[in-house]
C-alpha positions, 0 to 999 in steps of 0.5 A, a space after each residue: 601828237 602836240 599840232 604848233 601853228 607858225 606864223 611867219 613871212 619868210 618861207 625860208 623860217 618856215 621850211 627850217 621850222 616846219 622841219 626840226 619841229 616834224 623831227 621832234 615829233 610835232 604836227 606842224 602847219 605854218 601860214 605866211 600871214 596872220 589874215 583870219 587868224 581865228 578862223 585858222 586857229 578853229 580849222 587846226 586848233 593847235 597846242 602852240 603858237 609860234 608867231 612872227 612881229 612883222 607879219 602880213 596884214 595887221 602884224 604879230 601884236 594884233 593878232 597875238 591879241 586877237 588870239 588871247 581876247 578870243 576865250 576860245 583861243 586864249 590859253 593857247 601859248 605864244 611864243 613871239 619871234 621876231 630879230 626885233 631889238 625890242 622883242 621882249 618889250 613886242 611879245 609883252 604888249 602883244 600879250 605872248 606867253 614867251 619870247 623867241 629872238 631870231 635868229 634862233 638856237 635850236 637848244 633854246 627852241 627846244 627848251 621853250 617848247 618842253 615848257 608848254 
């Protein structure tokens, strides 16, 4: 079974993606800030990566980062999410693999995911 790890501040996202994403067939774990993002990551060593811009503590973009500079963790897709206006612009200077805008269409969710 694929393991996605989301990173999201609003536990109401992570409660509806937690869901569809169980429904697909997905391990899911999802966390409400990004503090230790390594440490997270080698405790469930995931296939993917959903990560919000406006996180707790240091945000989407550092620990987007964090991850691709940690040669243990870098290949593992990213896919940014965020209502942000300038998402693409975020996801690119984070060094994500996609982007995601919220709020989302399940369709384009499932599309991204096939991807990786």
């Amino acid at each position: 079974m694929k393991k996605i790890l989301v990173f999201d501040d609003d536990q109401d996202i992570l409660d509806i993606l937690t869901y569809l994403l169980t429904e697909k067939g997905w391990d899911v774990r999802s966390q409400p800030n990004c503090n230790d993002v390594i440490n997270t990551l080698s405790e469930y060593n995931p296939d993917l990566i959903i990560m919000d811009n406006w996180i707790p503590d240091s945000g989407g973009v550092i620990a987007t980062r964090t991850i691709k500079a940690h040669d243990e963790f870098k290949h593992i897709p990213v896919i940014y999410f965020s209502a942000n206006n300038d998402l693409e612009r975020l996801a690119a200077e984070a060094g994500a693999d996609t982007w995601l805008p919220k709020p989302f269409d399940l369709e384009d969710l499932e599309k991204l995911l096939s991807k990786y």
